[in-house]
VEXTI-138985 format. One line per 4 residues: number of its first residue (from 0); for each residue z, y, x of C-alpha. Coordinates in nm, 2 decimals, always signed. Layout:
NUM	Z,Y,X ~ ...
//
This chain:
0	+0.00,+0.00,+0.00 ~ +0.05,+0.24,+0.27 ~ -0.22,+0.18,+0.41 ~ -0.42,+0.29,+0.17
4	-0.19,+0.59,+0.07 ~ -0.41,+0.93,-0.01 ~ -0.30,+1.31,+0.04 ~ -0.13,+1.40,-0.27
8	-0.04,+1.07,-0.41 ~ +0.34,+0.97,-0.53 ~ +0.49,+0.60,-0.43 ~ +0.74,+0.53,-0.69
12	+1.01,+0.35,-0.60 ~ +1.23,+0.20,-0.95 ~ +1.56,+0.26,-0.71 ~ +1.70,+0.36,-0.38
16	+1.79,-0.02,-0.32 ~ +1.45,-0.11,-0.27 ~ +1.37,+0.05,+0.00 ~ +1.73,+0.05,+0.16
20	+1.68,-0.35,+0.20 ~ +1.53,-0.26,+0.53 ~ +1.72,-0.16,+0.86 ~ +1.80,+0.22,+0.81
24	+1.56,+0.35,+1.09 ~ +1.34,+0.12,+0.95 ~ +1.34,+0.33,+0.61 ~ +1.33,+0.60,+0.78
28	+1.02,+0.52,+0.97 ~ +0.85,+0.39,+0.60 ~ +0.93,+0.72,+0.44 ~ +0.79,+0.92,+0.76
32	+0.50,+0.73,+0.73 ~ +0.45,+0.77,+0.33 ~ +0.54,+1.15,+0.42 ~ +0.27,+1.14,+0.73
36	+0.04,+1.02,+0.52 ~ +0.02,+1.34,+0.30 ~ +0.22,+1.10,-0.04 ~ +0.54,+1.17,-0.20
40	+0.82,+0.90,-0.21 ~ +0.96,+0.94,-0.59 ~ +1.27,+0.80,-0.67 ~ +1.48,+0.89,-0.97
44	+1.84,+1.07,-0.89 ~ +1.66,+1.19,-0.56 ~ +1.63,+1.53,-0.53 ~ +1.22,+1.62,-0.47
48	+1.18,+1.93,-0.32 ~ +0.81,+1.87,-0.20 ~ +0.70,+2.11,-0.40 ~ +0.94,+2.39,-0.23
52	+0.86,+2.29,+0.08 ~ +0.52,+2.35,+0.06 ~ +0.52,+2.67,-0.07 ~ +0.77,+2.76,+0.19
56	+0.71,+2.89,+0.56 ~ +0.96,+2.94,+0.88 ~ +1.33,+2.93,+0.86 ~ +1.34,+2.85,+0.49
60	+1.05,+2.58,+0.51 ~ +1.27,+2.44,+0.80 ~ +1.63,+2.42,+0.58 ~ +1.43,+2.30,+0.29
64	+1.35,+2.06,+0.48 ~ +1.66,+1.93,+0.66 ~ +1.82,+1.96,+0.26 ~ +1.53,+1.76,+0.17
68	+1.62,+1.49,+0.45 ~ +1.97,+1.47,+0.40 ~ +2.00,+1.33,+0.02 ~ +1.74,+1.07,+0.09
72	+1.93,+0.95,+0.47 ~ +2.24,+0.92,+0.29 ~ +2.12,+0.75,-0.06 ~ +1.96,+0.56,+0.22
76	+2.23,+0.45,+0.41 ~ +2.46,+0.41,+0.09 ~ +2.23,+0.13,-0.09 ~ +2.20,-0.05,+0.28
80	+2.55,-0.07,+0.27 ~ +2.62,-0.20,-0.07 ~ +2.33,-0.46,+0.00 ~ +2.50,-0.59,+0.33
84	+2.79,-0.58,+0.12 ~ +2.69,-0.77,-0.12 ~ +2.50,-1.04,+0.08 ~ +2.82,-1.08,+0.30
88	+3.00,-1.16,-0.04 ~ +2.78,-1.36,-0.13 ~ +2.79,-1.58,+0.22 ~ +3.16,-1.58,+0.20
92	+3.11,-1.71,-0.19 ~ +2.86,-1.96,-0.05 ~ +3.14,-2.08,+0.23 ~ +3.43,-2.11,+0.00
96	+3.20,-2.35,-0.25 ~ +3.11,-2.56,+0.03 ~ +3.48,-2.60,+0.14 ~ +3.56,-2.67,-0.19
100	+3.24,-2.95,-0.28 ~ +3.08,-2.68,-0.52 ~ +2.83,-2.61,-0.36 ~ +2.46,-2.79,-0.42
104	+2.21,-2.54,-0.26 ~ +1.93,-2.46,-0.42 ~ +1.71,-2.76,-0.64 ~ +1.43,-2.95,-0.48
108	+1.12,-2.87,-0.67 ~ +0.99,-3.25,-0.72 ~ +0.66,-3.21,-0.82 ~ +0.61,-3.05,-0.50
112	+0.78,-3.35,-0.32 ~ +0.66,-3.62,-0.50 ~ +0.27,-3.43,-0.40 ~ +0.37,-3.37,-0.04
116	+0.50,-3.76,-0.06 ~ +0.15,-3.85,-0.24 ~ -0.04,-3.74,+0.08 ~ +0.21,-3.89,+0.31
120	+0.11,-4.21,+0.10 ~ -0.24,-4.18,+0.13 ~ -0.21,-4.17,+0.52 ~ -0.26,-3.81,+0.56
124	-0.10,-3.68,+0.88 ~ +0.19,-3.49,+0.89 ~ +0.00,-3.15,+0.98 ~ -0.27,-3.23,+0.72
128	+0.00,-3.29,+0.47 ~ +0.12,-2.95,+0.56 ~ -0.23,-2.78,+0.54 ~ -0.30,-2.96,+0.14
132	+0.09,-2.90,+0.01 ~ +0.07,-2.55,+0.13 ~ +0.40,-2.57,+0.31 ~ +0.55,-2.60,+0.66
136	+0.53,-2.90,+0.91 ~ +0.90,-2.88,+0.86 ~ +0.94,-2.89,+0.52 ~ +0.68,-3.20,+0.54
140	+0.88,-3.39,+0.81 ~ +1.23,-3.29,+0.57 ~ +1.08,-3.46,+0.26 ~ +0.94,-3.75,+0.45
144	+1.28,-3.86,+0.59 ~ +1.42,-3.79,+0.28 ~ +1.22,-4.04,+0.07 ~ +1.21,-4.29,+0.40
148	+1.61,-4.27,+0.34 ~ +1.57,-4.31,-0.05 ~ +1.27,-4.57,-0.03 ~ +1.30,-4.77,+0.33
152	+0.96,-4.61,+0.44 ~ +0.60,-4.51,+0.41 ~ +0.28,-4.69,+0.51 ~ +0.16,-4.65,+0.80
156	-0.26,-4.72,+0.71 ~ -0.49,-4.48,+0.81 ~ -0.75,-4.35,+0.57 ~ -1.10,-4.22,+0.69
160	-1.22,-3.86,+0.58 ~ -1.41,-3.99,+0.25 ~ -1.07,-4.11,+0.15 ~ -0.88,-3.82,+0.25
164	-1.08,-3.58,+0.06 ~ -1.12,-3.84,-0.31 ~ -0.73,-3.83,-0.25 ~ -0.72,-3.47,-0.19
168	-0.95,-3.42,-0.53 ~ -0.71,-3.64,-0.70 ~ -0.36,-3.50,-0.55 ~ -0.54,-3.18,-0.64
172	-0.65,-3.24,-1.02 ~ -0.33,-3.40,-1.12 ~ -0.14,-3.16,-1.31 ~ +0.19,-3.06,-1.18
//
């Protein structure tokens, strides 16, 4: 989106916090850059005193500038805050439900295992696995020894490429 940012345009933002999820000099550096770019950066409760600015020239361009700056850097700073806040309560949270056998983790999604498990079937090879599942070596390798644990293994028969791709337009087709 920046990128293709024009002179004149306004980025919207719904709240502070969405911008504030990056490093502060890091949204710094995306609101110089919307600013650089000749846009606004709109966000509601922020003061927006473009319009001032513009019109203005030497000293007062200059404070209206720095009182510009300042409302943003500390809404800024405030909404990073509460988000590391609230990620390092939710981390404790996480903690005291494992302590305590709570804690599950997130749900497998099982129609992508059981399709990642489909090619593994077929003979596909762990990277091609990766490549057709749309997923990481990793995450193939994970699910693998997961159903090898539940199952007692996989074959090990190699398929040629005609095979590979009719179980490929299979795997594909078969709704999910």
């Amino acid at each position: 989106m920046v990128a293709d940012l024009q002179p004149g345009e306004v980025v919207v933002a719904e709240r502070i916090d969405r911008i504030s999820r990056l490093p502060l000099p890091e949204a710094e550096l995306l609101v110089a850059t919307i600013r650089g770019k000749g846009a606004r950066l709109a966000v509601p409760g922020i003061v927006d005193l473009s319009d001032l600015v513009a019109d203005s020239s030497g000293a007062a361009r200059i404070v209206l500038e720095a009182v510009q700056d300042m409302p943003s850097r500390v809404a800024l700073q405030t909404a990073r805050d509460d988000y590391e806040t609230r990620r390092e309560r939710q981390r404790e949270g996480i903690e005291i439900a494992k302590r305590e056998g709570r804690y599950t983790g997130r749900k497998p999604d099982l129609a992508h295992h059981r399709r990642i498990i489909g090619l593994r079937d077929a003979g596909m090879s762990i990277v091609r696995t990766a490549e057709l599942a749309g997923c990481s070596i990793a995450q193939v390798k994970r699910v693998t020894a997961l159903h090898r644990a539940k199952s007692g293994g996989l074959p090990t028969k190699k398929v040629s490429s005609e095979d590979e791709f009719s179980s490929k337009l299979v795997l594909s087709t078969t709704p999910e």
